[in-house]
C-alpha distance (Angstrom), angle and dihedral (degrees) to the residues before:
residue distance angle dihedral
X1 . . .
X2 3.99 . .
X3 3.92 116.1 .
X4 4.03 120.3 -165.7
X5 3.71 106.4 -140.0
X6 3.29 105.6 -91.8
X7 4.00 94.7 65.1
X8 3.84 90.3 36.8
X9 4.36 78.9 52.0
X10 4.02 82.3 51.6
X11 3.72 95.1 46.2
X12 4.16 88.7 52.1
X13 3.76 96.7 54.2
X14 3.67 86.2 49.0
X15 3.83 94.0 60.7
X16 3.28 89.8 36.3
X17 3.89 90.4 67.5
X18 4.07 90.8 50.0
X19 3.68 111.1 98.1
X20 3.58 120.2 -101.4
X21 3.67 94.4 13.0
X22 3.85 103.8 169.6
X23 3.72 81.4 69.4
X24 3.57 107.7 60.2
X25 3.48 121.3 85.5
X26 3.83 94.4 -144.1
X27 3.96 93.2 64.8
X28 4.14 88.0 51.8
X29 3.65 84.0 51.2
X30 3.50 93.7 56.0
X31 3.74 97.9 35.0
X32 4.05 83.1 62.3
X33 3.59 90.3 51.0
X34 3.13 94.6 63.2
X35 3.91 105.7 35.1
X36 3.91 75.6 58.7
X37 3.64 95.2 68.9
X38 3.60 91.9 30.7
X39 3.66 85.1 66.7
X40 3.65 97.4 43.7
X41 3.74 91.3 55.9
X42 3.85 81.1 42.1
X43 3.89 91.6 57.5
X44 3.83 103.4 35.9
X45 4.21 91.8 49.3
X46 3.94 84.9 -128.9
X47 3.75 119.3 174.3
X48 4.01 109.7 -131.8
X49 3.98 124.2 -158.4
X50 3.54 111.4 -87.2
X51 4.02 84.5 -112.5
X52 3.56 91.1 55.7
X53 3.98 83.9 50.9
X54 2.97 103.3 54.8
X55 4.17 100.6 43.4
X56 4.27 79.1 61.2
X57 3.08 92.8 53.7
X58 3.98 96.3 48.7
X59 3.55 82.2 47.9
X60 4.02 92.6 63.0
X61 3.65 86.8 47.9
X62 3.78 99.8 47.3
X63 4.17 81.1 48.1
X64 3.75 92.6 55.1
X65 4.10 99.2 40.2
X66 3.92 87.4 54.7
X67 3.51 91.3 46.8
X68 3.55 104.6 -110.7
X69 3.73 139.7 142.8
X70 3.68 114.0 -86.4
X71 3.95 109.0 146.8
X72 4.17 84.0 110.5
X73 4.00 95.7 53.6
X74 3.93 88.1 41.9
X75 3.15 96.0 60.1
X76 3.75 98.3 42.6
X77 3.45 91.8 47.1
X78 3.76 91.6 53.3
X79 3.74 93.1 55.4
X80 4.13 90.2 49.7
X81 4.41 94.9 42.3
X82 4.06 80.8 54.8
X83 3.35 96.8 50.1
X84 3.93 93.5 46.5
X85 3.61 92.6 40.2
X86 4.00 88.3 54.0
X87 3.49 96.1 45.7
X88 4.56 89.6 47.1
X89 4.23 87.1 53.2
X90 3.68 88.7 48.2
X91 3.57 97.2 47.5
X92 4.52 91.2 48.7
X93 3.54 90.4 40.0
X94 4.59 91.1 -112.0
X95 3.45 95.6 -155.9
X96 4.50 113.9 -168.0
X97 3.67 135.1 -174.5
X98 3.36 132.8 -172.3
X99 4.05 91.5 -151.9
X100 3.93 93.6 106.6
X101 4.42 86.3 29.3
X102 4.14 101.3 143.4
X103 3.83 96.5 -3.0
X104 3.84 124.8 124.9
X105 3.72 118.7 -96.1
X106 3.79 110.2 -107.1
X107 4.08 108.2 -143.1
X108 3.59 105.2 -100.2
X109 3.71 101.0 -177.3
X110 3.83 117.9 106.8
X111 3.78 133.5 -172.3
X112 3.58 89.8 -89.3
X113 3.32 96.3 67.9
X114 3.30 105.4 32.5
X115 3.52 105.4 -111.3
X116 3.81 103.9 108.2
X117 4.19 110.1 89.7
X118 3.83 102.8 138.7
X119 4.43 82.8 -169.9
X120 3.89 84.3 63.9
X121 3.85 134.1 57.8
X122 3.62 120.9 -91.6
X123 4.53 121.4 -141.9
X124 3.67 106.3 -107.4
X125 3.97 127.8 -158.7
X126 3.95 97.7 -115.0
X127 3.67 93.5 -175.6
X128 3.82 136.8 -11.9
X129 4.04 137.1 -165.1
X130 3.77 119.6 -176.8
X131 3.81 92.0 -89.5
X132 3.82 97.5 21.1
X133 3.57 144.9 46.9
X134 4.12 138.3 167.7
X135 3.95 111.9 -125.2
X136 4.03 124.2 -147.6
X137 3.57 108.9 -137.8
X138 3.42 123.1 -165.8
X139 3.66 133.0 -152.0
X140 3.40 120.9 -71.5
X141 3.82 97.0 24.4
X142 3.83 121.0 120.6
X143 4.43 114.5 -138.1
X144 4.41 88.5 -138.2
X145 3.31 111.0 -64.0
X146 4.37 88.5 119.9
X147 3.69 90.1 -134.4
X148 4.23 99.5 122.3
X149 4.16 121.6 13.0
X150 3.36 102.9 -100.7
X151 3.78 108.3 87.7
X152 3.60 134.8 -170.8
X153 3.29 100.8 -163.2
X154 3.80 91.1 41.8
X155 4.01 83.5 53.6
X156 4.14 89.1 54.5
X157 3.56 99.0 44.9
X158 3.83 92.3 48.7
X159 3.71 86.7 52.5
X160 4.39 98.5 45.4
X161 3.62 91.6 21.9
X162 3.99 111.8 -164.5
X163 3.82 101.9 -33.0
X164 4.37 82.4 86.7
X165 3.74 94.6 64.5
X166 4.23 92.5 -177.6
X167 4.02 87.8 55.9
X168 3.88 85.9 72.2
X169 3.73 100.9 40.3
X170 3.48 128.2 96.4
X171 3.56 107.4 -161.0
X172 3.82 87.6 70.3
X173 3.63 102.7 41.5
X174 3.55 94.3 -102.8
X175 3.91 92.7 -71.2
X176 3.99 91.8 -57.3
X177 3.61 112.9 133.1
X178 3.93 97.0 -162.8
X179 3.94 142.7 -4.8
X180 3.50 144.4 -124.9
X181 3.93 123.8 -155.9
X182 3.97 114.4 -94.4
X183 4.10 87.6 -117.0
X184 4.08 93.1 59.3
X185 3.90 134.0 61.0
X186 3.50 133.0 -137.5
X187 3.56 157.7 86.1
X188 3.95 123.2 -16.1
X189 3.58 129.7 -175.4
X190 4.06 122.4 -142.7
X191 3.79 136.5 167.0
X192 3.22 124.6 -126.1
X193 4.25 95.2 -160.2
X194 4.08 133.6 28.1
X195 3.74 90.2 -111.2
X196 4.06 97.2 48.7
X197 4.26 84.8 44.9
X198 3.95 97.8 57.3
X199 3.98 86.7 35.6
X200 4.04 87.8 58.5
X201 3.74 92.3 39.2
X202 4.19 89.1 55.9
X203 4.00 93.3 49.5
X204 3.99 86.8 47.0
X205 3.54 93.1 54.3
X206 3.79 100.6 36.8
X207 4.22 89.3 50.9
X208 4.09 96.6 -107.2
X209 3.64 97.1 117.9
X210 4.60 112.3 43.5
X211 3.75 128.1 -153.5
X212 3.60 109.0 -137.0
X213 4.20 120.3 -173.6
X214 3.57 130.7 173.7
X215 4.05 115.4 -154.9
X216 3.77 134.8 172.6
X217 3.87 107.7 -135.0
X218 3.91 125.8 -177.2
X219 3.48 119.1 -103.0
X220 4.19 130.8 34.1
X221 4.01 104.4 -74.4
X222 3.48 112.0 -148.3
X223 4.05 118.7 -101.5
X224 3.13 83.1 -139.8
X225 3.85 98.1 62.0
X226 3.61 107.9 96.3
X227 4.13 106.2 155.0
X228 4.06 131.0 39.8
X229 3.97 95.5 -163.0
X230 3.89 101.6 174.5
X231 3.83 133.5 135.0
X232 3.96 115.2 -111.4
X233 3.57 123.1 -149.2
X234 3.76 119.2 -167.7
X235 4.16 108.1 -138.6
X236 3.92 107.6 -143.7
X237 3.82 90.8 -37.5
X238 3.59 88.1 -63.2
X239 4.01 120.0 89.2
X240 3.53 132.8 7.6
X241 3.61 129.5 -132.8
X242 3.55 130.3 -168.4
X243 3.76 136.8 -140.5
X244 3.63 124.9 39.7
X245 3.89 120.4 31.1
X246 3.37 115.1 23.8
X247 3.60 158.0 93.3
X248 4.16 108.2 -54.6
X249 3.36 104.6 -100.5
X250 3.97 133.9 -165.4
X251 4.03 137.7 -168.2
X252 3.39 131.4 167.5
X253 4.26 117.4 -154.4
X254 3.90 138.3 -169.2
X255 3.33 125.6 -163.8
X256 3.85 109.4 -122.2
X257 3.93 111.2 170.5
X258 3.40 139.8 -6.4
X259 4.11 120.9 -130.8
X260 3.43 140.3 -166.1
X261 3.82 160.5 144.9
X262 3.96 141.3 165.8
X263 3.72 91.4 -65.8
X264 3.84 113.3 36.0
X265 3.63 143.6 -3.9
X266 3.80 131.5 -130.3
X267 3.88 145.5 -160.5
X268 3.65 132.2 -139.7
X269 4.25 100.5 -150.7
X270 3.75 117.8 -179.1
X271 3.98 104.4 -156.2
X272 3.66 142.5 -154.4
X273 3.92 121.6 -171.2
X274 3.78 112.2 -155.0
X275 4.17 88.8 -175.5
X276 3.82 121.8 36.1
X277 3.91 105.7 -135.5
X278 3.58 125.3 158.9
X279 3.75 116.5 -80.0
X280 3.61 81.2 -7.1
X281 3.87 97.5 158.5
X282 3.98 99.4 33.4
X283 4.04 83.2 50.6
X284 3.74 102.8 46.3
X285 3.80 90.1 48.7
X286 3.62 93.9 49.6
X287 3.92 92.6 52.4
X288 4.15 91.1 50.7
X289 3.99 84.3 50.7
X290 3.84 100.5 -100.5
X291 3.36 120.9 105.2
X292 3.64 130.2 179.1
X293 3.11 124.5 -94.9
X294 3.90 123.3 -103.4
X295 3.12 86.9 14.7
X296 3.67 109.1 134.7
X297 4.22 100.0 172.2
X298 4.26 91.4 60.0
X299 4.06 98.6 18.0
X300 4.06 124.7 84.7
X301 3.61 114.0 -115.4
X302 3.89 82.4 -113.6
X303 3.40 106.5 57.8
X304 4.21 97.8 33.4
């Protein structure tokens, strides 16, 4: 029988689920299925749906968190994102500069829109390409999911206004590649252009670009603990709980410091997520019995 991509997509996650997968023939099978088309798409310079897309480009992940080769799909799947990235900033008119290329973000909140608070810290452009930059954001801000007042994407829009068509579209997060809880700070990653946005989303997926966190937790973790391998499920888009049902789920740890004094004891962890799940972090360290601290959504009321 002949499968389009998206069922021969289907079929791979399957296998992918079956234990020991890199050993059964039928998985390889499938796997060259679908590099087949990949490279047809790869050869013809087609544009795909966005759905399509993005299913390949789950695909590379799924290949890399099992472990599997997937330098062939990558690079296939690069060629085909650029091509439907292209063809998305042609059809909304993306329009970049390179005037502001490498300079400091200016503040562009005002009063307004609630922005300006000179007692509380500001987002800051860390970095910037032409179709790319790295965002500072502060405590207390929210990435875009319009859940507190202080927006993100609301900040970036105000700054580019409506020459960056993907900063005020939904469908693709608003150009952010990734997000970070409203109670941390840190580093975010947006694109600027369609193209640069699926480009980032293939080196996320294939491993090229890492997500490193640092946390204090409650509690001594173990040197020894180098993996948090659980299953998150996402409760009504709300909190995340761990074990069980669930997306597969995957952080790595490190050990950093050890803290403590006559009433508790604390951890320094350095982190790296291999999957992106909601709350992924806050929840996996809450399941192994150390939760972050301040955090009042994952923490007991006691220990807080």
């Amino acid at each position: 029988a002949q499968f389009n991509m998206e069922e021969l997509l289907l079929v791979a996650w399957a296998s992918l689920v079956a234990v020991n997968a890199q050993k059964h023939d039928f998985y390889s099978s499938v796997h060259n299925a679908v590099a087949a088309h990949l490279g047809r798409l790869y050869l013809c310079s087609s544009v795909v749906t966005t759905t399509t897309l993005r299913s390949v480009i789950r695909h590379v992940w799924a290949l890399k968190f099992a472990g599997l080769p997937h330098r062939s799909s990558t690079l296939a799947v690069c060629h085909v994102a650029r091509i439907a990235g292209v063809a998305l900033d042609d059809l909304e008119g993306t329009a970049l500069s390179s005037d502001r290329g490498g300079q400091e973000a200016t503040n562009p909140g005002t009063s307004a829109n609630g922005f300006s608070n000179p007692s509380k810290p500001q987002p800051q452009v860390h970095a910037e390409l032409c179709d790319r930059l790295v965002v500072s954001k502060p405590v207390g801000w929210e990435v875009h999911d319009r859940h507190s007042a202080r927006q993100l994407s609301t900040w970036l829009q105000t700054m580019f206004g409506h020459s960056l068509p993907i900063l005020f579209n939904a469908d693709y997060t608003y150009g952010f590649l990734h997000r970070l809880d409203v109670p941390c700070s840190g580093l975010i990653l947006a694109a600027k252009s369609y193209e640069a946005y699926f480009d980032l989303q293939v080196q996320l997926a294939s491993g090229r670009v890492a997500r490193d966190y640092t946390i204090l937790c409650h509690g001594w973790v173990p040197p020894c603990l180098t993996n948090i391998v659980a299953n998150v499920y996402c409760w009504q888009d709300r909190q995340t709980f761990s074990g069980g049902q669930g997306k597969p789920s995957w952080t790595q740890v490190k050990a950093s410091m050890h803290l403590c004094s006559v009433q508790q004891a604390l951890s320094l962890v350095s982190v790296q997520i291999q999957t992106g799940r909601r709350h992924q972090i806050r929840s996996h360290f809450s399941y192994i019995g150390h939760a972050t601290v301040c955090d009042g959504k994952y923490t007991a009321a006691t220990t807080q």
